[in-house]
TIDREN-840935 format. One record per residue (C-alpha): residue in three letters; x, y, z. Coordinates in pm, whole numbers, plus 50000, padded with zeros to 5 digits. Layout:
 res    c1    c2    c3
 ala     X     Y     Z
...
This chain:
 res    c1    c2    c3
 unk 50000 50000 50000
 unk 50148 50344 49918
 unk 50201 50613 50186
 unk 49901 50857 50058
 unk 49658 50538 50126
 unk 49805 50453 50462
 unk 49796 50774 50562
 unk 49464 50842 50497
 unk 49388 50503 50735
 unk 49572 50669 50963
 unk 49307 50968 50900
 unk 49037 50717 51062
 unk 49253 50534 51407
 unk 49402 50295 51175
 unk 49739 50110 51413
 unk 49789 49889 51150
 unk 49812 50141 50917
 unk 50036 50416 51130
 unk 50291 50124 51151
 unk 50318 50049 50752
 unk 50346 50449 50726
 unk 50624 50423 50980
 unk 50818 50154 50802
 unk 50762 50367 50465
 unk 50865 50736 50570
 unk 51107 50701 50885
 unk 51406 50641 50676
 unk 51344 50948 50428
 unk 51267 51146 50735
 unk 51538 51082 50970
 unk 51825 51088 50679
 unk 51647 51445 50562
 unk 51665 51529 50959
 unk 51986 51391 51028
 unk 52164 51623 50776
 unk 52002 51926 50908
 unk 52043 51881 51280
 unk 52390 51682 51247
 unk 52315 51512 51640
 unk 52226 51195 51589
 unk 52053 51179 51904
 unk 51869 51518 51854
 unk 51791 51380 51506
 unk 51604 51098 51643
 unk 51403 51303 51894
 unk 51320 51521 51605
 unk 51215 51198 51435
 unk 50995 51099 51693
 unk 50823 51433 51700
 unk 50756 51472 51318
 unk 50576 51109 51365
 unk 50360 51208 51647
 unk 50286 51465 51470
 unk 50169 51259 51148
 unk 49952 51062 51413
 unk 49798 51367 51535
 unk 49743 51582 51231
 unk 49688 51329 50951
 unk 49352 51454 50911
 unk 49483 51701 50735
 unk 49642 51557 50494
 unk 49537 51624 50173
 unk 49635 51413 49862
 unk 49537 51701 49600
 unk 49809 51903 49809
 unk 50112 51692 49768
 unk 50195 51304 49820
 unk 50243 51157 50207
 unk 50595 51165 50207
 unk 50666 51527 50080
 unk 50407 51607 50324
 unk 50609 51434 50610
 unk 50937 51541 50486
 unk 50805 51937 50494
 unk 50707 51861 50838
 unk 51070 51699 50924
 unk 51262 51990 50765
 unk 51056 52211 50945
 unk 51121 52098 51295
 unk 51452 52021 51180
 unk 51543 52357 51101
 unk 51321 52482 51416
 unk 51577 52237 51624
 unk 51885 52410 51465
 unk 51773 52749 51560
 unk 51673 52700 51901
 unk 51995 52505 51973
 unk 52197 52810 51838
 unk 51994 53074 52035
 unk 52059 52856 52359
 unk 52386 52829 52263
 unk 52413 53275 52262
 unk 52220 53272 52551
 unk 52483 53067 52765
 unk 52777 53206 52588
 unk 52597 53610 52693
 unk 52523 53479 53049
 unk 52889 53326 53049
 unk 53038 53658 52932
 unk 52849 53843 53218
 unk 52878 53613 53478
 unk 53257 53508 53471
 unk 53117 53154 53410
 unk 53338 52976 53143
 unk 53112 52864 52808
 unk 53063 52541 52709
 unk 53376 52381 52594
 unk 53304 52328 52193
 unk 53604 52175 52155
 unk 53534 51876 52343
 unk 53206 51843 52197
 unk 53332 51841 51828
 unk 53600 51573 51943
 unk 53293 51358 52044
 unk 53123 51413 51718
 unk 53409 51312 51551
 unk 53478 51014 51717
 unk 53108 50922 51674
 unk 53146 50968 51318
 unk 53473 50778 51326
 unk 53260 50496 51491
 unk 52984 50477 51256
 unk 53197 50448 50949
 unk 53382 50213 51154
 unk 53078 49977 51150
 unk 52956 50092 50849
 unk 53272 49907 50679
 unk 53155 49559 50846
 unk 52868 49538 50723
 unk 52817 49327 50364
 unk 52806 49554 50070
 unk 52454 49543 50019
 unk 52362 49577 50372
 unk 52607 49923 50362
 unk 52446 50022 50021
 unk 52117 50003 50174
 unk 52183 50148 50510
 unk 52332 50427 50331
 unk 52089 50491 50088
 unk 51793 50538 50351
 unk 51963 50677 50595
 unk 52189 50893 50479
 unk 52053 50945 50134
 unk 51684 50934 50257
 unk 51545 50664 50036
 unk 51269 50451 50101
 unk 51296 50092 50105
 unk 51088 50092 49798
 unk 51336 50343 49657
 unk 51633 50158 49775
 unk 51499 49823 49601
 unk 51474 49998 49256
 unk 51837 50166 49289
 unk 51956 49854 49353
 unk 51743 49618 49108
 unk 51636 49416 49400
 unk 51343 49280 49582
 unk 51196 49439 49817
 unk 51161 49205 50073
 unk 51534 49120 50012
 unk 51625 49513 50081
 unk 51415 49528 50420
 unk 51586 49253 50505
 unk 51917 49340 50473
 unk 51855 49708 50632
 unk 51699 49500 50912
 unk 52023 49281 50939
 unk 52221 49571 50864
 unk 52106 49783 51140
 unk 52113 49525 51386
 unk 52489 49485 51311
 unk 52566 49817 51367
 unk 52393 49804 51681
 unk 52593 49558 51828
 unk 52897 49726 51669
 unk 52836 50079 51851
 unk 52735 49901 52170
 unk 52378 49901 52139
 unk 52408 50300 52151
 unk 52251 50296 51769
């Protein structure tokens, strides 16, 4: 079923439905999300939010308007980008009340080491993984595919490319720690 239908069950209470929806668009969104925001674990709440918020406000979707997925990825860029600013305006805030209170800023520094060596770690785990598993990771998560999308890049089954995202990610999983 394509994501307009679903989403139009999910219109009506449909579980079912919200979960098919899920499988669908949460690879587009997050890898649309995850290069705004950068933070994988911001990127994820951010995620979570634009979903809930598909729950809430499907009701409004309206096919004439635009197809399910463009529909969810305006909503992820939007609290994407809302993320983004309101991190940088908390990050002036503490740097002002830092300047006037003698108290040192966060150390930035440090935090870009960590991002670094996450990144390090990822592509770390990324390179264990078969080729087609990495092809497909990458191309909905980074590229923001859908499986659907993935399949047809790759000339493959479907079923075969949910599969190997599903072993995929479970790999890397294991790989970071269980931290993925």
């Amino acid at each position: 079923m394509e994501a307009d239908e679903l989403l139009l069950l999910v219109a009506g209470g449909d579980h079912k439905a919200f979960e098919e929806l899920y499988a669908l668009v949460s690879g587009p969104v997050y890898g649309l999300v995850r290069r705004v925001v950068r933070d994988p674990a911001q990127s994820e709440e951010v995620v979570q939010e634009v979903l809930l918020e598909l729950w809430r406000t499907a009701r409004r979707f309206d096919p004439g308007r635009g197809s399910a997925l463009s529909w969810a990825l305006t909503l992820a860029h939007r609290r994407a980008v809302d993320r983004v600013r309101s991190a940088r305006a908390a990050g002036e805030r503490e740097t002002r009340e830092a300047a006037l209170g003698g108290v040192p800023a966060f150390d930035q520094v440090a935090e870009e080491v960590e991002a670094g060596l996450e990144r390090e770690g990822v592509r770390r785990c990324l390179r264990r993984l078969t080729a087609l598993q990495r092809q497909s990771v990458t191309l909905a998560y980074y590229d923001g595919y859908t499986y659907r999308e993935v399949a047809e890049r790759l000339s493959l089954p479907l079923g075969t490319v949910k599969t190997r995202m599903r072993d995929g990610l479970t790999r890397l999983r294991e790989c970071l720690g269980g931290a993925a």
